[in-house]
C-alpha positions, 0 to 999 in steps of 0.5 A: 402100374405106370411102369408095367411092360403092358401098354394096355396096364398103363393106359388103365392105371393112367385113366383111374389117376385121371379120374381120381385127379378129377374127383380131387379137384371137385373135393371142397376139402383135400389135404394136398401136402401129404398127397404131395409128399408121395408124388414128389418122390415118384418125380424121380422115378426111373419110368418117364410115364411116371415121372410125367404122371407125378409131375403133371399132378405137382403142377395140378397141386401147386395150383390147387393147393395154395398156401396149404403147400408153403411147407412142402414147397423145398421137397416140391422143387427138389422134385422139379428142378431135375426134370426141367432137365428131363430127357423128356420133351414133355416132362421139360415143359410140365416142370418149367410151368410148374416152376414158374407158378410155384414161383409167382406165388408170394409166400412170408416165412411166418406162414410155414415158408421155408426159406432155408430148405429152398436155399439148401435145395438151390444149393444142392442143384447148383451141382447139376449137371445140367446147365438148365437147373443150374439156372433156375436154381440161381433163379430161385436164389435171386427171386428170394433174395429180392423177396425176403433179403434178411432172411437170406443174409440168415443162412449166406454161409451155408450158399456163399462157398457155393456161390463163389465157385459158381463163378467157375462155371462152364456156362456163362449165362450161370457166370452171369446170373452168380454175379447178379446174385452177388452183386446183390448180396454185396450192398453189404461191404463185409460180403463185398471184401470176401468176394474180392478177396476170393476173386484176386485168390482164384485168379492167381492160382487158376490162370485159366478162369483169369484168362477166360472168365477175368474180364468179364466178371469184373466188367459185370461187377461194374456194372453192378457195382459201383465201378469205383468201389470194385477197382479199390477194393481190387487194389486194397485186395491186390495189395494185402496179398503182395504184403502178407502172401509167403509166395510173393517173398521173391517179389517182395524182394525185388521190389525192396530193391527197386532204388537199385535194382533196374527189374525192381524199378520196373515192377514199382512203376507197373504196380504203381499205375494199377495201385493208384486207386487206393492211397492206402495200396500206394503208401505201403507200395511205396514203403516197401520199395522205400519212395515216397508219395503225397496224398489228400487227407480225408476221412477214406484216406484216414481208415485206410491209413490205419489199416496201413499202421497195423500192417506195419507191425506185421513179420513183412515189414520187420526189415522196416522196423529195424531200419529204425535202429539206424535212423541216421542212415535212415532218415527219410523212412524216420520222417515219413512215420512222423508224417504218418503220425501227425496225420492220426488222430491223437485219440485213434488206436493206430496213433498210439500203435505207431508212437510206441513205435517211434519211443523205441527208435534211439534218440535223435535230433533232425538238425542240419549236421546229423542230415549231413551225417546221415548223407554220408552214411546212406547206402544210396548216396553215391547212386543220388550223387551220379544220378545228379540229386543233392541231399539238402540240409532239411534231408529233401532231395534236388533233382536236377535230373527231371526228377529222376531218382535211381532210375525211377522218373518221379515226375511221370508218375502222375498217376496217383494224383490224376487218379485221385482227382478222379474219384474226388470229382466223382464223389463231388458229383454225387454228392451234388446229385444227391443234394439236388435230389433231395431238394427237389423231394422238399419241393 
């Protein structure tokens, strides 16, 4: 009767709702869940008069009808989320107040909260196409994480896709609030790497969410996040795509002949400056381009390395392990593996990885007259010749040059060391921080 074409008919069906309304909340018993079920299908009726009514009892409900209602709540903002996208001025602001009370109620799981259904009814919204339940949908996901975490990480596969391609969004205010929202979820490190993963992936295939959209989610990330850990996953992330990706093969290529080649020599020293935030980018960056780096052994450095040795055995790095069966016209690759292996732990997996590795090179012996052969075989000795460096008799080479090496300048680069020193003094400051803090709470 709400929707009849008669005025007079809608204004009498309005007055007995109203009336009955009032008897409802004069009852001392009601059973507002069932109530509830009719009047959240009639929230979506075509009839604004309608949609108004059924919207204004929910609100009416929701403050009535306590925990009575807790497993009602998904069907009850299924209905609500719509309408704070009504045309409708006044059906806009019932909605609003009715999220917000239904909202500010604190519900537990173990009292018929569903925590699935509200997610799944979130995550259906996030497909609006209005920007407004788009927000409050991602509000709704921020306040039950915050309220009930564990029960959340339960159902972050059915979410997380949705989640990422909310990153995509037209709206920044959503931009923003997903990244809130992923920067929460990402106090787990696996959520953290697929996040990164997903991030550096969308970049290089859509140009146009990296030009619009690339500084400012990853300027809000650090500022989420810690600043460090997002620039060295981004290098790690950068790195296993450089490494494993069949589109990159060119450019792995090029960067083979980087010695040799001056557009090789110049991609090695533009990755260089951006792969300095993670030793383990650096090395295998260098090992694919065939320079060498020095670097400061810890624990980080060890767990990074043995993700290196298991990338080693991987088809891009086939035509390394065949420079193995020539180990005199290879010999600086031959020390750099054994550098690698005496900086493992004997009892580490990617130890024995890597020494079975090195039992299949032909035997071989590093003494003064087999580096004087290996000089004369290796392909690059006429290029160290004009270039000014002399191979010495430990398989080292003098730089007369300044360090310059087939025309990369070793010696600019400075980068990795500097950058290094960086995250060892900032990591020093915390720690100092956090002994401070904790001798203070002793006190």
């Amino acid at each position: 009767m709400l929707s009849d074409s008669s005025r007079e008919i809608r204004q009498q069906a309005d007055s007995a709702l109203s009336e009955f309304l009032l008897e409802i909340k004069n009852s001392p018993s009601v059973d507002y869940g069932r109530m509830a079920e009719i009047l959240v299908q009639r929230a979506a009726a075509l009839d604004e008069f309608t949609r108004l009514t059924a919207i204004t009892w929910i609100n009416e409900f929701v403050k009535l009808g306590g925990d009575q209602l807790f497993p009602y709540y998904a069907d009850i903002l299924g209905a609500i989320l719509p309408c704070i996208s009504d045309k409708e001025e006044k059906i806009r602001v019932v909605a609003r107040e009715t999220n917000e009370a239904l909202r500010s109620i604190e519900a537990n799981p173990t009292e018929n909260f569903d925590v699935g259904g509200i997610l799944s009814i979130a995550r259906r919204q996030l497909d609006s196409e209005w920007e407004a339940t788009r927000i409050e949908a991602l509000h709704w996901i921020s306040t039950l994480l915050n309220r009930h975490r564990a029960e959340v990480l339960c159902f972050l596969n059915d979410i997380f896709d949705t989640l990422l391609k909310a990153l995509s969004d037209s709206s920044d205010e959503v931009v923003l609030l997903v990244l809130d929202i992923h920067a929460c979820i990402a106090q787990d490190p696996l959520h953290f790497r697929q996040l990164v993963v997903f991030l550096v992936h969308n970049f290089r295939i859509d140009h146009s969410l990296l030009e619009r959209r690339g500084a400012l989610i990853i300027r809000r990330l650090c500022v989420l996040l810690d600043a460090e850990r997002v620039y060295r996953e981004l290098s790690t992330a950068l790195n296993l795509i450089l490494l494993t990706s069949s589109e990159l093969s060119e450019l792995r290529e090029l960067l083979k002949q980087s010695l040799v080649n001056a557009a090789g020599k110049d991609l090695f020293v533009s990755l260089y400056a951006s792969w300095c935030h993670s030793p383990m980018a650096i090395i295998s960056l260098c090992l694919l381009a065939q320079s060498l780096v020095e670097e400061d052994i810890n624990a980080k450095f060890l767990v990074q390395l043995d993700k290196l040795i298991r990338l080693l055995e991987t088809p891009v790095f086939a035509y390394l392990r065949l420079q193995l069966l020539e180990p005199r016209q290879y010999i600086w690759l031959l020390k750099a593996l054994y550098g690698l292996l005496m900086l493992l732990p004997q009892q580490s997996s990617a130890f024995k990885v890597l020494r079975r590795r090195l039992k299949t090179v032909p035997s071989y012996s590093f003494d003064g007259g087999n580096l004087k052969r290996a000089a004369s075989g290796n392909p690059y000795s006429q290029i160290l010749h004009h270039s000014g460096s002399q191979i010495t008799e430990d398989g080292d080479i003098d730089q007369d040059n300044g360090n310059l090496q087939n025309g990369i300048n070793f010696a600019s680069l400075q980068q990795f060391k500097q950058m290094q020193q960086q995250h060892h003094m900032l990591a020093k400051s915390r720690a100092q921080s956090r002994n401070s803090s904790t001798s203070l709470l002793k006190v």
